[in-house]
N, C-alpha and C positions, 0 to 999 in steps of 0.2 A: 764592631759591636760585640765580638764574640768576648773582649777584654772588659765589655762595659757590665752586659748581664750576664750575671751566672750560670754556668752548665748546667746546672739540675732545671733553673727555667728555660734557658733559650732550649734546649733539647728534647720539650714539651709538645705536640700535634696542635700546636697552636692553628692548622689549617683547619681543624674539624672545632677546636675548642670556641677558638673567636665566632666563628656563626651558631654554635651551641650557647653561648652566652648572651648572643642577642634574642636569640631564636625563647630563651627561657626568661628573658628579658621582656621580649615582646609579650607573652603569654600574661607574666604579669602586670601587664595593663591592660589587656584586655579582662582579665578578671578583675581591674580594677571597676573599670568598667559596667562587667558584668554585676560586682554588686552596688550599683546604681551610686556608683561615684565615692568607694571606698576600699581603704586597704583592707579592711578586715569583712568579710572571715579567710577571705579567698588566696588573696593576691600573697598577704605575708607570711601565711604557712607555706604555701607557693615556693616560694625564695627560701625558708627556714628549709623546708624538703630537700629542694634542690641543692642547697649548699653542703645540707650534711651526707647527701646521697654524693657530692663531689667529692667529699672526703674518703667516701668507702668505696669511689672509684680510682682514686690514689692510693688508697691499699692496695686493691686487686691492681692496679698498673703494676705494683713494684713485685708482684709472686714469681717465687720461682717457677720452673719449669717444672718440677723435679717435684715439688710438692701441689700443682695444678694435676698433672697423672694420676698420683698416688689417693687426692681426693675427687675422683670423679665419679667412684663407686661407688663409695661411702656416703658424699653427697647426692647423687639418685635415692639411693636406701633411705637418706633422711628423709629423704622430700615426702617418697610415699608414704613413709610410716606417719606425717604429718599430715600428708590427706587418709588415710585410715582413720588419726586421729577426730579430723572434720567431721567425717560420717559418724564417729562415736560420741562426740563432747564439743563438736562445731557450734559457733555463735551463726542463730539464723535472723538475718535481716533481709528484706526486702523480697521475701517470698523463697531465699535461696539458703543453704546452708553452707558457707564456703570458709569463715573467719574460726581461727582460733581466740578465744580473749588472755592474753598473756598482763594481764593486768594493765601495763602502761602503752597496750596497743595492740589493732587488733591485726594479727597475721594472716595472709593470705596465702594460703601454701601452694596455692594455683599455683602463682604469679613468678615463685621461685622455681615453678617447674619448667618455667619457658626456659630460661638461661640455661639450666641444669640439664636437660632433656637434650639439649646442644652438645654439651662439655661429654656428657658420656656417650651419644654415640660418634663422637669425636674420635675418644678415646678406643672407642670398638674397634673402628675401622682403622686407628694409626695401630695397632696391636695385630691384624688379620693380615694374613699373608694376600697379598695382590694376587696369589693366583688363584683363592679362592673366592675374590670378589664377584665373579656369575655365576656363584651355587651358591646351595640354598642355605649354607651359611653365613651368607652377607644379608640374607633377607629376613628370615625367619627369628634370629635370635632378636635383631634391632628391632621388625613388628613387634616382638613382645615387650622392649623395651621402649617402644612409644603407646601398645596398647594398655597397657596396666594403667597408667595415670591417665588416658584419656578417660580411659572409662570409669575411674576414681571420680574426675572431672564432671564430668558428665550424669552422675547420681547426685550433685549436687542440688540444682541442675545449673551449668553454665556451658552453653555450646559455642561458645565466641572464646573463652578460653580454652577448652579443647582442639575447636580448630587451631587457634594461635600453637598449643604445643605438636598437633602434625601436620602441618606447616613447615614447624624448625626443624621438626623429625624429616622431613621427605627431603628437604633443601640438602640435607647434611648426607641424605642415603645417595641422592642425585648426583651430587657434586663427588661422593665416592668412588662413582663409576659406576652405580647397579646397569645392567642395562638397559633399557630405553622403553624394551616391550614389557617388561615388568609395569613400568608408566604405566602405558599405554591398558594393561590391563587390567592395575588396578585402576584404573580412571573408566575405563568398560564398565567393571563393574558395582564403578561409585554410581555410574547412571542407571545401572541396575535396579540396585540396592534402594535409588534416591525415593521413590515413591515409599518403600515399605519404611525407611527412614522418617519421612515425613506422616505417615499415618499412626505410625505403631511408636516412634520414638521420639518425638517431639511432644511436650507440653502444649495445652491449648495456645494460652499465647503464643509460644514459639509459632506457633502453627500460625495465628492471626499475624505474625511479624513478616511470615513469607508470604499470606497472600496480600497485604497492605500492601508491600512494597513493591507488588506487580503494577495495582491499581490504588494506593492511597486515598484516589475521591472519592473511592467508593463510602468509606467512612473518615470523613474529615474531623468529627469531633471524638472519634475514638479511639480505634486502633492508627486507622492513619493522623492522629494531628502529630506526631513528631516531626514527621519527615512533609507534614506539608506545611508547617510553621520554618522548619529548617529552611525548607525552600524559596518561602515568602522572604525571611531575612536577606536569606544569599542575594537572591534577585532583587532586593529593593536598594542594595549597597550600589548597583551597576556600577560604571570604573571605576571611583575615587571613595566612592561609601560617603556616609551620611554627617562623620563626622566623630572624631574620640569623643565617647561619653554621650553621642546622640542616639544610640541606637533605640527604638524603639520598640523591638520584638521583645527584646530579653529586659527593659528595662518596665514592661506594661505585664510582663510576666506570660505573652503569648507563648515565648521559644523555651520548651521543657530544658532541663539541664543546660542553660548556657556557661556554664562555668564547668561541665565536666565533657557527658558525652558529646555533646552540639556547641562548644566552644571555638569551633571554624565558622559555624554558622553566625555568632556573636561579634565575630572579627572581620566577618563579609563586611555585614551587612552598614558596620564602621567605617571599615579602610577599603570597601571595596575590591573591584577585580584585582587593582595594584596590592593591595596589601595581600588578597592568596596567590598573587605571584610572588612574588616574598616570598610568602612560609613555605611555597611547595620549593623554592629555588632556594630555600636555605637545606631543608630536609636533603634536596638531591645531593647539595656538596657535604653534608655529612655521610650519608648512605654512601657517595660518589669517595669516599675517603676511606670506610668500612671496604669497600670493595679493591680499593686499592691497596689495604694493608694484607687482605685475604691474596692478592698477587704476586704479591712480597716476598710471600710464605715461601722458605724453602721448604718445609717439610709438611708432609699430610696432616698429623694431627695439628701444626697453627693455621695453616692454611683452611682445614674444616670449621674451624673455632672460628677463627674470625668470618667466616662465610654466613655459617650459621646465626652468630649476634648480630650480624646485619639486615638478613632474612628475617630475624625475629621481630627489630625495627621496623622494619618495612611493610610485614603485614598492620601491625598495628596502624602505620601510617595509612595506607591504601586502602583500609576495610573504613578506619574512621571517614576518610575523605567521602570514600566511596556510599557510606551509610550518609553522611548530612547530605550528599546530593540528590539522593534518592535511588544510587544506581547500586545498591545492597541492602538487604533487611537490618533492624535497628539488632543490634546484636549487642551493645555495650561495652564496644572497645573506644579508650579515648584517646584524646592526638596526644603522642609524645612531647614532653617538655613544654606543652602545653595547659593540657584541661587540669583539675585542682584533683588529685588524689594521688595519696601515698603508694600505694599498691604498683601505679603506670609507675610510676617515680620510679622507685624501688628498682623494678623489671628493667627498664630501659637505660637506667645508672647502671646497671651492672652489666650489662651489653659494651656499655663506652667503657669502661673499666677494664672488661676485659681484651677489647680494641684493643686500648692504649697498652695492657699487657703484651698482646701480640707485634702492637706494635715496635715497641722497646726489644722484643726478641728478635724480631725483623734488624732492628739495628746495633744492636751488640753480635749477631750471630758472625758477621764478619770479621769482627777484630778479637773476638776470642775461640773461635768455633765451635759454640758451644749456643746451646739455645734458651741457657736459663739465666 
């Protein structure tokens, strides 16, 4: 076989790609679906996204080593000066102000911060001597360099994307070796903090999102109808679901968002319990693949990299799942490779991209000893 396909193909993570391919496949019929039995608006920008967000992950696969380093600083500095930007000349939609409008499209400078916020304290921690990793220069310079854009983030207002950036921040502090009671105490005093967070720093709705999601019946036709419309779907799909193109919830217009944030809930309620065993048993052998190129690593900063773009996957995955079942507040993260928007696209293509970078480092590092 090796004399039939070409090296530059067969030498491809064809393990992570082939159920990335169905997995983005699958999505777009369910949002065929979703808009009540057509390609359009959904399903073929869908595909157009995904195809051309493939191509900027075959960029990023083939980066040097040597020029990933030298732009990890410089890429941080851009990101913020772009959320500075937001808060000065930001496009406001949907009660938030988070888009840049760059004429042919609108930029989400969040959503760059996930990857990016990875890549440099990546970069921190392969640069810092190991013996200063339990002082307080392993702690203190990286908090600032996750707390600056959260809180950029967060005057938006968007707390689902803030979480998602320290999230990717704490995976990469973790995995560096901080040690353990640092956790332990900043997680004390997140239960601390949680109450005056919630009174003094959340928006009303946010506010209405965390008490819904305790008790959603309490209000079924307001704050809680997301996640009890979500539910109604999931649970009317039981094993086999109702049938492609049968759905009901999403198709009578009960299930808010079936085509973005609640697009698991539009694919229950179809393909039933079989078909979320699928997507979450496709997601694990992607993530299960992420984790294995993160093991690969011989050295700190791939080994961080890839930990981290996997981490960042993963929350998206697990808060989305975890929101349509009801067992998280609606926060507006949507399933990877799935629900219809450029922004997840964007964020999670460059995740895989820069995978298959580390990847490809992983496997040339032996035959040249060299890691770029």
């Amino acid at each position: 076989m090796n004399g039939i396909v070409p090296a530059p193909i067969a030498r491809q993570p064809w393990q992570m790609l082939i159920p990335l391919f169905v997995l983005v496949g699958f999505g777009a019929l369910v949002l065929y679906s979703a808009a009540g039995g057509s390609w359009q608006p959904f399903a073929i920008s869908h595909l157009i996204r995904f195809a051309v967000f493939m191509v900027a992950a075959v960029i990023i696969a083939n980066m040097p080593r040597v020029f990933v380093t030298f732009m990890a600083y410089p890429a941080y500095i851009g990101v913020v000066l772009l959320l500075v930007a937001v808060e000065a000349i930001g496009f406001v939609g949907g009660g938030s102000q988070r888009w840049l409008n760059l004429g042919f499209m609108q930029l989400q400078p969040s959503e760059l911060m996930k990857p990016v916020i990875v890549l440099t304290l990546a970069r921190f921690y392969d640069t810092l001597p190991v013996g200063l990793i339990g002082t307080w220069r392993s702690l203190i310079p990286a908090g600032v360099l996750i707390g600056i854009p959260m809180a950029l983030v967060l005057l938006q207002p968007d707390l689902g994307t803030a979480l998602a950036i320290g999230f990717g921040g704490a995976v990469v502090m973790f995995m560096a070796g901080l040690p353990m009671r640092w956790f332990l105490m900043a997680g004390g005093a997140g239960l601390i903090a949680a109450p005056l967070a919630f009174f003094f720093g959340l928006q009303e709705y946010q506010q209405r999102r965390v008490t819904t999601f305790m008790d959603p019946e309490s209000d079924p036709l307001g704050a809680g109808y997301h996640i009890t419309q979500s539910k109604i779907a999931i649970g009317s799909g039981g094993i086999t679901g109702k049938g492609f193109n049968e759905g009901s919830q999403s198709h009578l217009q009960y299930l808010p968002e079936p085509h973005t944030d609640f697009v698991f809930a539009t694919m229950a309620e179809e393909w039933g319990l079989i078909g979320g065993f699928v997507v979450i048993g496709i997601f694990a052998m992607i993530l299960g693949w992420g984790l294995g190129v993160a093991r690969k690593s011989n050295d700190r900063f791939a080994r961080l990299l890839a930990i981290g773009m996997t981490a960042t996957i993963f929350f998206y995955v697990a808060v989305n799942l975890m929101m349509v079942m009801g067992l998280a507040p609606v926060v507006g993260i949507p399933l990877p490779f799935m629900s219809h928007g450029g922004s997840s696209m964007m964020t999670n293509m460059i995740c895989i991209g820069v995978l298959m970078m580390v990847n490809r480092w992983n496997r040339e590092a032996p035959h040249s000893g060299l890691s770029a």
